[in-house]
C-alpha positions in Angstrom: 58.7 -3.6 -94.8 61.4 -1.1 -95.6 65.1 -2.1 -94.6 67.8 1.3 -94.1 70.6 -0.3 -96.1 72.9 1.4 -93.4 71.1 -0.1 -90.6 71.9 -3.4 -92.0 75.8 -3.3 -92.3 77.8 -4.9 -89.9 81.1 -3.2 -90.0 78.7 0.3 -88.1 76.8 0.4 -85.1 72.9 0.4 -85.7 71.7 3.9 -85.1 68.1 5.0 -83.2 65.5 5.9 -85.9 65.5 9.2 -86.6 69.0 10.0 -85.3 71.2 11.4 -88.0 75.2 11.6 -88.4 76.8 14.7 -88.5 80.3 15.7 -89.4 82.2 18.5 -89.3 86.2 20.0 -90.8 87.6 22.3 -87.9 90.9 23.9 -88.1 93.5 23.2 -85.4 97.1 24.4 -84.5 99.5 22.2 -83.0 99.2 23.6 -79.7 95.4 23.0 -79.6 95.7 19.6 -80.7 98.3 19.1 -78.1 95.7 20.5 -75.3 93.1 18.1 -76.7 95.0 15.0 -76.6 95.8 15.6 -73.1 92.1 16.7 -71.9 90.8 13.7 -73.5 93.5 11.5 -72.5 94.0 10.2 -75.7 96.7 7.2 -76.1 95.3 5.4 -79.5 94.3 6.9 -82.9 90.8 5.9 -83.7 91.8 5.7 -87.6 93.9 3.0 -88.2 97.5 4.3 -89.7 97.5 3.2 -93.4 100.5 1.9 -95.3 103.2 4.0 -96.7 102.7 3.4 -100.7 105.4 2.1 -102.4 108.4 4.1 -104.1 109.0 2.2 -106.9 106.8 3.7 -108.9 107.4 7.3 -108.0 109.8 9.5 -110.5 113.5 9.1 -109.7 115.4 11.3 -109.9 115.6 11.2 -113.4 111.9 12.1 -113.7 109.3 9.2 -115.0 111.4 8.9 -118.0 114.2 7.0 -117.1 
């Protein structure tokens, strides 16, 4: 019996056999992302906000070589 590796992880939803994802990149202004958030009454991200990385390994002002 043959397992779909996907099928098998727990942090996605199983999917129907034969059902396939699909993404897509789309362009959008501020003003249609505005109308969006509203139509779909959108309050939460679904993407989790990651952490800002830390600035003490960024060049100063003095460049890397300080």
């Amino acid at each position: 019996m043959v397992h779909d590796k996907e099928e098998e992880t727990t942090d996605q939803p199983v999917r129907k056999k034969g059902s396939r994802k699909h993404q897509s990149v789309i362009a959008l202004d501020m003003e249609s992302w505005e109308q969006l958030i509203e139509l779909f009454d959108i309050k939460e991200p679904m993407i989790p906000h990651r952490d800002e990385e830390s600035q003490q390994n960024a060049p100063g002002v003095k460049g890397w070589y300080t």
